[in-house]
MARLO-419812 format. One line per field, with one value per residue (C-alpha): residue in one letter; residue number from 1; x, z, y. Coordinates in pm, 1 decimal. Layout:
rest: c(a; ...)
nr: c(NUM; ...)
xx: c(X; ...)
zz: c(Z; ...)
yy: c(Y; ...)
***
This chain:
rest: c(x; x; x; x; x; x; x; x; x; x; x; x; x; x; x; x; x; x; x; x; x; x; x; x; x; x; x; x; x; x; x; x; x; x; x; x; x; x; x; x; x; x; x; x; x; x; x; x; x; x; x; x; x; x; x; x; x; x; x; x; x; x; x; x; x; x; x; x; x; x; x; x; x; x; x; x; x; x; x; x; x; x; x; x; x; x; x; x; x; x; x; x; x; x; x; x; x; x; x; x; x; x; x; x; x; x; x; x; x; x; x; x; x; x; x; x; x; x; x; x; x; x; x; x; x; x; x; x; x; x; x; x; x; x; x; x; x; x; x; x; x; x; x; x; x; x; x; x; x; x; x; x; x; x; x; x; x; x; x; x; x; x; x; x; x; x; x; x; x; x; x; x; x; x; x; x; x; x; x; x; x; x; x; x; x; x; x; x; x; x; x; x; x; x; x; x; x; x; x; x; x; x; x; x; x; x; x; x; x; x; x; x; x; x; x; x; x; x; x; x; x; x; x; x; x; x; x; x; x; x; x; x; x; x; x; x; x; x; x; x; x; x; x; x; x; x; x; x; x; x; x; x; x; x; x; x; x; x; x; x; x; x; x; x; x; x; x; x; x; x; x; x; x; x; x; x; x; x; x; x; x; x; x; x; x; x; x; x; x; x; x; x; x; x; x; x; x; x; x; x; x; x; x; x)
nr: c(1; 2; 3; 4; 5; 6; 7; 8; 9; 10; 11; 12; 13; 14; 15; 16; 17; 18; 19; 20; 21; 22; 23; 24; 25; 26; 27; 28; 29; 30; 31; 32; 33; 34; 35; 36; 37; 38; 39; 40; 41; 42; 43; 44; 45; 46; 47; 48; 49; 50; 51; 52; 53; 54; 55; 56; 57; 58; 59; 60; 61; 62; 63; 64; 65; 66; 67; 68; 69; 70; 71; 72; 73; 74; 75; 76; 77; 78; 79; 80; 81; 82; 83; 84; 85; 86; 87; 88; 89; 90; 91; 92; 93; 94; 95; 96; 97; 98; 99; 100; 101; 102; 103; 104; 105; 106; 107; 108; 109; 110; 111; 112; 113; 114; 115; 116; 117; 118; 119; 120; 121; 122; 123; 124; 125; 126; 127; 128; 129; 130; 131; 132; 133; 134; 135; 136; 137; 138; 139; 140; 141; 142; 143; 144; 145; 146; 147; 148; 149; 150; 151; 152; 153; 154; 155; 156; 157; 158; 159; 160; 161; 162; 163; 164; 165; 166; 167; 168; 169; 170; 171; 172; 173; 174; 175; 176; 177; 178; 179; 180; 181; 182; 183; 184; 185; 186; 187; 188; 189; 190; 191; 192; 193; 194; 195; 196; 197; 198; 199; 200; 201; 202; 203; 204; 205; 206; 207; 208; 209; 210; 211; 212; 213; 214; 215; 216; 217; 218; 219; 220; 221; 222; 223; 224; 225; 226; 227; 228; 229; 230; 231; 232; 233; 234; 235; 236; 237; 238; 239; 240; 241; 242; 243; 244; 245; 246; 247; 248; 249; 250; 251; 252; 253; 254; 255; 256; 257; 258; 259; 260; 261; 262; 263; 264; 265; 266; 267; 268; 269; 270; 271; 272; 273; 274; 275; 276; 277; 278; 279; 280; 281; 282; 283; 284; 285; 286; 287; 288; 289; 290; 291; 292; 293; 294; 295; 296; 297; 298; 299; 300; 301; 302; 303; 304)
xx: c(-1073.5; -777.2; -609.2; -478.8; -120.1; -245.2; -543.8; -206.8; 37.6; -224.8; -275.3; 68.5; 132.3; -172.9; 10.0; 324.0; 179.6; 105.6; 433.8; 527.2; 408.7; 596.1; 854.7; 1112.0; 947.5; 669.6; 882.9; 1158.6; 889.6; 741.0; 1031.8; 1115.0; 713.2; 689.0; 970.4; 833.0; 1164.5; 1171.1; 877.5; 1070.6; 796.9; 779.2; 506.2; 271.5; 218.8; 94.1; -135.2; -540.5; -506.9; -691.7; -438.9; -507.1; -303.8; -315.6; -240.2; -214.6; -180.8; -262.0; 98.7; -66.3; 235.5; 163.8; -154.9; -10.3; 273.4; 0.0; -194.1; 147.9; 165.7; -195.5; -371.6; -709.4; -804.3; -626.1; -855.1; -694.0; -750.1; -663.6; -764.2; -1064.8; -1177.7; -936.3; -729.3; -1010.9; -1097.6; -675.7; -670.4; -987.1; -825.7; -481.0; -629.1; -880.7; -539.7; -295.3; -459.0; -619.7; -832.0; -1162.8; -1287.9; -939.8; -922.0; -1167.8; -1190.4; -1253.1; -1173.8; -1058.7; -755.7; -525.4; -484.4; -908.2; -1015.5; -1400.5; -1252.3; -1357.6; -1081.8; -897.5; -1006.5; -666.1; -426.7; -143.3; -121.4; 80.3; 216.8; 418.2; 605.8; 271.1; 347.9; 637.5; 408.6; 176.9; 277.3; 400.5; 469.9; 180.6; -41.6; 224.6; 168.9; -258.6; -200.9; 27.7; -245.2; -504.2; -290.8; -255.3; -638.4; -770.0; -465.2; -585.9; -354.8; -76.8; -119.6; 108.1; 248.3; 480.3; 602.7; 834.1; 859.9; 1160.4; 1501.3; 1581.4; 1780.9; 2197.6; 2292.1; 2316.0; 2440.4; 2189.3; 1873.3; 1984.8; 2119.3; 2093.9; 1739.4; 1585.1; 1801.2; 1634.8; 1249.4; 1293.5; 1408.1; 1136.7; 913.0; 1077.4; 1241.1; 975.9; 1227.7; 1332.0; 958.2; 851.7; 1157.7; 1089.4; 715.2; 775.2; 1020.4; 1001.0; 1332.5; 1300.5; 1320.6; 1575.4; 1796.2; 1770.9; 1868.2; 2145.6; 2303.9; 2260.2; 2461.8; 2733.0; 2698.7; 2807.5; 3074.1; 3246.3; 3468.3; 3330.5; 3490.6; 3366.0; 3012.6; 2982.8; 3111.4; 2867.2; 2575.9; 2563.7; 2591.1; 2290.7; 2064.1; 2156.4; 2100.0; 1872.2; 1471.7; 1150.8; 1264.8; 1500.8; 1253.0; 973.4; 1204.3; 1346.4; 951.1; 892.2; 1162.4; 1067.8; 686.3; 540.8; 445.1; 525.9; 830.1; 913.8; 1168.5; 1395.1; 1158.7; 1060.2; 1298.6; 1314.5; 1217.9; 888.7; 760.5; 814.4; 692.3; 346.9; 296.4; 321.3; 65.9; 289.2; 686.7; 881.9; 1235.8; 1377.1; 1354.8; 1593.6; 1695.4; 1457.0; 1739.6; 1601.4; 1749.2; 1823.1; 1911.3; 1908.1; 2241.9; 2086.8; 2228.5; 2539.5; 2435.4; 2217.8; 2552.3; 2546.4; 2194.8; 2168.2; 2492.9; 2697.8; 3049.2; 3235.0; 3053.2; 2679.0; 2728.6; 2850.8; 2592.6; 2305.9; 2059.2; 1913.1; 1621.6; 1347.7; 1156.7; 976.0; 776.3; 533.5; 360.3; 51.3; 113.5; -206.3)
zz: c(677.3; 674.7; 1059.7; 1248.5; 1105.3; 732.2; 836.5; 956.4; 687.1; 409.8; 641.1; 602.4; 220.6; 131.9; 282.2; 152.7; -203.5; -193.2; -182.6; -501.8; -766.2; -577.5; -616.9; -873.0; -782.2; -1024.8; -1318.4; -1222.7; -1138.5; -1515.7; -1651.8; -1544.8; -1548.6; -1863.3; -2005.6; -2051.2; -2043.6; -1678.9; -1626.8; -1853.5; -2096.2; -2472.1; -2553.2; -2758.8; -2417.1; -2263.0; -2563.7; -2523.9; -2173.5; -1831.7; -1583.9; -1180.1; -985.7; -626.5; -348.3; -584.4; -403.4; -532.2; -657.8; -1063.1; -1214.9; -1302.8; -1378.6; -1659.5; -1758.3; -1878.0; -2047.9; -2205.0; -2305.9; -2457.1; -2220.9; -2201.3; -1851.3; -1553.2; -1234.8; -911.1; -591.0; -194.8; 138.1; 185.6; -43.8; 11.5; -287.2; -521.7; -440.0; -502.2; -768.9; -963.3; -912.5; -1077.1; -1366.6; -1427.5; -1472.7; -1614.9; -1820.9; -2169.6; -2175.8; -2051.8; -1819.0; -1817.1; -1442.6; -1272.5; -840.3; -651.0; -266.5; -94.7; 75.7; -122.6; 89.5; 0.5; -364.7; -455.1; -862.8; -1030.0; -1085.7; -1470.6; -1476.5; -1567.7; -1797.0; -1571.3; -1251.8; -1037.0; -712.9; -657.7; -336.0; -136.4; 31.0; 231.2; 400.5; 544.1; 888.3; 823.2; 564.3; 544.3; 481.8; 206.7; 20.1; 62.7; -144.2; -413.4; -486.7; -467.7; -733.3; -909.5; -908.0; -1049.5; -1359.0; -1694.1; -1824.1; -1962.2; -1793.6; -1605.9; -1228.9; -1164.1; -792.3; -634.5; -350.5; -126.6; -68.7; -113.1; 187.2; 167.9; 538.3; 415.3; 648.0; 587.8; 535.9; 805.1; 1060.8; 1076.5; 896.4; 1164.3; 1416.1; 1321.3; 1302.1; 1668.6; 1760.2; 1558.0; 1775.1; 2124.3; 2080.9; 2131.2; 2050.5; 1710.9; 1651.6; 1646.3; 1460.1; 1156.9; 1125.2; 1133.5; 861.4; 563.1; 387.5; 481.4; 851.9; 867.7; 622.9; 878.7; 1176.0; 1058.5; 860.3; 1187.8; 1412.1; 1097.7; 1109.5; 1446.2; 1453.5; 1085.3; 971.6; 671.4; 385.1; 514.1; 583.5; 230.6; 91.1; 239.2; 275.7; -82.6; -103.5; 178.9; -23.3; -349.2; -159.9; 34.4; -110.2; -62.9; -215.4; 76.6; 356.0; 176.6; 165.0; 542.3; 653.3; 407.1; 563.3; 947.9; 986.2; 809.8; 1068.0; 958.1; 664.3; 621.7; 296.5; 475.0; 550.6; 180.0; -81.8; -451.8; -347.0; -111.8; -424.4; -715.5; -433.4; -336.9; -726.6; -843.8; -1136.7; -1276.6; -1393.6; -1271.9; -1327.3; -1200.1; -1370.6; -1328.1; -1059.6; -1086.8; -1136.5; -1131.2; -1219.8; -851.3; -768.9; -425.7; -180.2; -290.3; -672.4; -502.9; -350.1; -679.2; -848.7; -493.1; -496.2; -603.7; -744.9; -696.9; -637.7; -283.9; -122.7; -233.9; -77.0; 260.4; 276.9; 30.2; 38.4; -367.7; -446.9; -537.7; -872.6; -1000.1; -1349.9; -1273.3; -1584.9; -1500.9; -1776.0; -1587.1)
yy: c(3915.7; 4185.5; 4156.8; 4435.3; 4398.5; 4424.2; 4674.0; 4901.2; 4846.3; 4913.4; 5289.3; 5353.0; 5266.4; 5465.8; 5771.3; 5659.5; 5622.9; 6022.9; 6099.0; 5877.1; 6156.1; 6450.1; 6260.1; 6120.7; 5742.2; 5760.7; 5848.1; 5564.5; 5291.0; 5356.3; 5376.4; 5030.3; 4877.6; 4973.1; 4766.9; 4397.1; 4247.2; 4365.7; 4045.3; 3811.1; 3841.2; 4068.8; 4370.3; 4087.2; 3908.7; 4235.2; 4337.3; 4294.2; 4118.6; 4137.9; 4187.2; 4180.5; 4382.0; 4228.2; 4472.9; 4733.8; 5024.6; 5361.1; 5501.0; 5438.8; 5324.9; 4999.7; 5098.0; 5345.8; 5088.4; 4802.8; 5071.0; 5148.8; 4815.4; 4812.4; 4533.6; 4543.0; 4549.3; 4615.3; 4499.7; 4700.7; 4429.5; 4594.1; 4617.5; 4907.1; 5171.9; 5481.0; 5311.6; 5300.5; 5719.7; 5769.8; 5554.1; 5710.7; 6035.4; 5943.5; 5756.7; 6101.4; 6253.7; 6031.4; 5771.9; 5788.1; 5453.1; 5494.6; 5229.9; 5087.3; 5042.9; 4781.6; 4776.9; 4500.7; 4572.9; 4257.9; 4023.9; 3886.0; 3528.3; 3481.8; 3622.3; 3625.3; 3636.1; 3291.7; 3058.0; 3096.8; 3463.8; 3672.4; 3650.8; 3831.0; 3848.4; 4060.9; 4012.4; 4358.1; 4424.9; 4208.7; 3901.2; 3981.6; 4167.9; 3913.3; 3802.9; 3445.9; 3209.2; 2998.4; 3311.9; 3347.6; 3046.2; 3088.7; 3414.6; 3255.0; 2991.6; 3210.2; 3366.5; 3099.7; 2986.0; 3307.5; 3264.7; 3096.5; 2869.6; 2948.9; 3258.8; 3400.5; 3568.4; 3813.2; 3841.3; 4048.6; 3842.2; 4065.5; 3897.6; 3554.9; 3554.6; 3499.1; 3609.8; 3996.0; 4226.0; 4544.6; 4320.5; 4000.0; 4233.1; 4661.6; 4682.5; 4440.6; 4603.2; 4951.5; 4800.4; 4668.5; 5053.4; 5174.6; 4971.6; 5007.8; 5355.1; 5654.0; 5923.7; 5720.5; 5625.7; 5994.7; 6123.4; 5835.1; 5916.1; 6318.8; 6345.0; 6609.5; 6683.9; 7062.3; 6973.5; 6691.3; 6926.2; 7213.3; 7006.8; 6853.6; 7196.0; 7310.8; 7130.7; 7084.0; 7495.4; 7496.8; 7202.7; 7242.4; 7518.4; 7678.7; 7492.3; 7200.0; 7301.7; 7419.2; 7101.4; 6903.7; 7135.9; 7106.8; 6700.0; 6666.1; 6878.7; 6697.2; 6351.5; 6347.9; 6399.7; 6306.7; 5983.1; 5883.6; 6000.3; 5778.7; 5506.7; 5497.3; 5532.7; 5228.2; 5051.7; 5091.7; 5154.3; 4894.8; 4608.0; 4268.2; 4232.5; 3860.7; 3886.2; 3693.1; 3436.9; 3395.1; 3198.8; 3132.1; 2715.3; 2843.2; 3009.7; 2704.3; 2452.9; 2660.2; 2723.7; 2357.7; 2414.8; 2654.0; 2673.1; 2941.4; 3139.7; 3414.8; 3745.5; 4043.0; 4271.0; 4565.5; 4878.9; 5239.5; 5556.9; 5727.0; 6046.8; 6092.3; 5891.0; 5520.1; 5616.1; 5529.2; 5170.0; 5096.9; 4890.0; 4659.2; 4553.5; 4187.0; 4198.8; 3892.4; 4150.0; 4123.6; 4370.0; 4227.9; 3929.7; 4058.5; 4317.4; 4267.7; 3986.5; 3903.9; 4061.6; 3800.8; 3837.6; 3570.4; 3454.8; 3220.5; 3017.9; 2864.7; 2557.3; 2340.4)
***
């Protein structure tokens, strides 16, 4: 049984996700999905397999990337049915395969799916949602149940936590204002690019002389897109975000059936300001370690 907290973030991501076609995210999350070497794995491990997305969402790019790389099912597992009408709406559109996509609404820390059932398994940007850590590890051996063996798990699993700056300190700092802070709550969930743009030229229209306005009127409506505003309301209104709570050791302890590495920073092609911050994010420069935390991707083998 889904509580509140999940019931809530699974409302907001299903808006979110509507956004991800408008803009450049689709194209830059396919671009990258579709590349096996992004799981640590090659094409032939993709090809004629049942995969089982869990909290899959209804943005369609993995979806499209596994039918890219010729598996034979992909079985789409989340809270409620909204995802399954979105879902069935995108693949209509945008996939090829008949009968590609299979739905099965339910929570990821208790799966109905018999035990051995999938081939892959993904865990994509799911359990540092979950409100603590021992919910955590129920959904990673769930995952691990319902994966034949020698099958394997994919998890992107947040930041394995190294004191970071933005993700330790200001990102919590601006979720507790998000919470406390009516003004900043309203102004987060409100924003559209056309009105935070016209704010902001405006007071720069008053304050700036003209040079100066022009110089940056065009870098604000280079930088900032639907992209950005997606990504600050990712950032703040979900309800429960863990990352730091969740390291590399938490994951290869829970899945003890199964051996695990790392696999490689995810790196997308940006365009809006965060094309600028893209060559600091779980880096191992200066900078990265005062301010970034290490993203956390993991292959799991289930080799028992």
């Amino acid at each position: 049984m889904a509580n509140k907290a999940e019931q809530k973030t699974k409302r907001i991501y299903l808006k979110q996700h509507r956004n991800f076609i408008k803009a450049t995210s689709y194209k830059r999350f396919l671009e990258v999905f579709s590349n096996p070497e992004t799981f640590g794995l090659k094409k032939e491990n993709f090809k004629n397999k049942n995969v089982l997305d869990l909290g899959c969402g209804s943005t369609g790019y993995l979806q499209k990337a596994m039918e890219k790389l010729e598996c034979n099912t992909v079985t789409c597992s989340d809270l409620g049915n909204q995802y399954i009408i979105d879902l069935k709406k995108f693949a209509k559109k945008n996939l090829k395969k008949k009968k590609f996509l299979i739905y099965k609404s339910q929570n990821v820390k208790k799966l109905t799916f018999k035990s051995n059932s999938f081939d892959i398994v993904f865990l994509n940007g799911v359990v540092m949602h979950l409100s603590n850590i021992k919910d955590v590890k129920r959904c990673l051996k769930e995952a691990e149940r319902v994966t034949k063996k020698y099958g394997y798990i994919w998890i992107y699993a947040g930041n394995d936590n190294r004191d970071g700056v933005i993700d330790h300190y200001l990102l919590p700092a601006f979720r507790e204002a998000y919470k406390k802070n009516a003004f900043f709550k309203k102004f987060i969930d409100n924003l559209n690019v056309g009105d935070l743009l016209k704010i902001i030229l405006k007071i720069y229209n008053k304050e700036l002389q003209r040079l100066d306005y022009n110089k940056i009127s065009k870098i604000l409506k280079k930088y900032i897109t639907l992209d950005t505003i997606t990504f600050w309301q990712n950032a703040l209104q979900v309800p429960s975000q863990i990352n730091t709570k969740i390291n590399y050791n938490i994951l290869k302890k829970t899945l003890n059936k199964c051996k695990i590495k790392r696999t490689r920073p995810l790196t997308f092609r940006r365009e809006d300001f965060r094309k600028f911050l893209q060559p600091f994010y779980s880096n191992d420069n200066k900078i990265s370690k005062i301010f970034y935390n290490k993203h956390l991707h993991v292959l799991a083998r289930k080799i028992y």
